[in-house]
N, C-alpha and C positions, 0 to 999 in steps of 0.2 A: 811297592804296591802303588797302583794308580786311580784315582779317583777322580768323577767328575761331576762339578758342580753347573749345575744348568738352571741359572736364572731366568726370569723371565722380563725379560728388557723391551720397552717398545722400539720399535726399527724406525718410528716416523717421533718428531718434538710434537707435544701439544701445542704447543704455539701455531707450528708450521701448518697442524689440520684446523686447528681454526679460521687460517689466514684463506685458507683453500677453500673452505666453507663459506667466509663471507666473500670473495670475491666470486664466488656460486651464484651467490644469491645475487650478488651485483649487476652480474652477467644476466641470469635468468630477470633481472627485473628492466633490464634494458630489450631484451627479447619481446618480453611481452610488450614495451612502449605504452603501458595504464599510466605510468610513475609519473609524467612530467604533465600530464592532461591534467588533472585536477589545480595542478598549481596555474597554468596556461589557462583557465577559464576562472582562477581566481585574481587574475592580474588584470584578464579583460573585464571583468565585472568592476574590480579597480582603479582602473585607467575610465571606465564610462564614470563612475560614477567620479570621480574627479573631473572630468568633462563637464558634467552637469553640472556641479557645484560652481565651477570656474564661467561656464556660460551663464547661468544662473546670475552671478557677479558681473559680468558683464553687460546683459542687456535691459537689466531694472532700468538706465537710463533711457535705451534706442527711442526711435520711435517705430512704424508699422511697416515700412520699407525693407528697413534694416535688420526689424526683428526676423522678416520672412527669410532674408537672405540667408541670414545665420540660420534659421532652422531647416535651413533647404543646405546647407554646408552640411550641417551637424548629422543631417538623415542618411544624406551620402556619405558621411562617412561611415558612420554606424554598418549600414548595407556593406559596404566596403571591407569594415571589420569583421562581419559576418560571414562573406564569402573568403574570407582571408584565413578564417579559423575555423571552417564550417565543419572540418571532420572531427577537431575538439571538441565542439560545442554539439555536434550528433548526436556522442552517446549520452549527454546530461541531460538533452531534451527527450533521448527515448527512456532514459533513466526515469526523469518526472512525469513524462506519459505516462509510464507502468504503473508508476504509484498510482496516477490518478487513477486509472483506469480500474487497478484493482481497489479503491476507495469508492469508486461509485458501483462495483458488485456488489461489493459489501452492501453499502447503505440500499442499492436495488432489492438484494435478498433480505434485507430486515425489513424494507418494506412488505415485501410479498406478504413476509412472516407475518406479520404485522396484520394486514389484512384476511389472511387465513386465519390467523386464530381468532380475530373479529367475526369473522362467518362462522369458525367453528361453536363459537357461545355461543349465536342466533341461533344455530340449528345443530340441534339433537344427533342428526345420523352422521354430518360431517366430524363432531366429535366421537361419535359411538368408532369411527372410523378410524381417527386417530389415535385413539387407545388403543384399537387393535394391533395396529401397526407400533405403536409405542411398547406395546406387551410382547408383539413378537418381536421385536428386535433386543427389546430386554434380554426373553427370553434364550437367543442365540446367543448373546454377550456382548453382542457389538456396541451399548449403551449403556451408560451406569443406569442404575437403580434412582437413584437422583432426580435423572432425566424425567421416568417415569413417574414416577412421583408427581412431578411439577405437574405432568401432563393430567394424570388422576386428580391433583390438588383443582387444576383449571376447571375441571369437566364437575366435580362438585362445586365447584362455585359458580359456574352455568346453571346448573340442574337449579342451586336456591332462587337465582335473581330470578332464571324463568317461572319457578312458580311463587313468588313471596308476590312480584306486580303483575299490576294490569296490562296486558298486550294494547298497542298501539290499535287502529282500526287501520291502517298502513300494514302494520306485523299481522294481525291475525288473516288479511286479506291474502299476503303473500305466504302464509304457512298453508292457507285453507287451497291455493293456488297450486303450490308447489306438492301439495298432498296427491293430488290430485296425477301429475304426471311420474310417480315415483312408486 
């Protein structure tokens, strides 16, 4: 009688598919050419700032001649090294543009904020407005409950300040003003 035993054996070594995986990744990180830019704009950063240090040491002595000379060498090169590495050093400077850029929307919209909800406590209907909008958007679900709140919490705490003091003769001129076209 014949019998057959069928194991289950892998056809490739683990070794082998790993070695194929990292030399994948090797390949693919040479294709994209990212890999060596970050070290290439840490060496130029490195190389300047040892420049500086080394110029630095050197011209504590000069006098005003010498000093311009050397900093007229040093700019030129600099520009030199700049146009030398200019597509390395592209994307780090469109890199820290982005940041900036998206750092001063930010701080632009808090300011807006900022100023909105300042108008909103002077005036009654720009808040009465903002609740609304605060409640319907609760309402849909697009905003926590939280949100809301904060915004009710504000609008009661407008309501006391405006009635507990005395209006400015400035404030009551421009509510008795603004009454008027609304």
């Amino acid at each position: 009688m014949t019998s057959f035993v069928h194991v289950d054996q892998p056809t490739v070594h683990p070794g082998v598919e790993r070695a194929e995986i990292l030399l994948a990744r090797i390949q693919a990180a040479r294709a994209g050419g990212n890999g060596a830019r970050p070290l290439i704009v840490l060496l130029i950063l490195a190389v300047l700032a040892a420049a500086a240090v080394v110029a630095d040491n050197l011209v504590t002595h000069w006098d005003e001649g010498a000093l311009l000379a050397a900093w007229a060498v040093l700019s030129a090169a600099v520009f030199a090294g700049v146009a030398l590495y200019a597509s390395s050093l592209r994307s780090v400077f469109a890199r820290v543009a982005g940041v900036w850029n998206a750092a001063a929307q930010r701080r632009a919209a808090a300011r807006a904020d900022a100023r909105f909800l300042a108008t909103a406590k002077s005036d009654p209907r720009i808040m009465q407005e903002l609740q609304a909008a605060t409640w319907r958007e609760e309402s849909q679900g697009k905003i926590p409950a939280a949100a809301a709140a904060k915004v009710d919490a504000l609008a009661r705490m407008a309501e006391r300040s405006n009635e507990a003091r005395m209006p400015t003769i400035y404030e009551a001129m421009r509510r008795m003003n603004s009454s008027r076209y609304y």
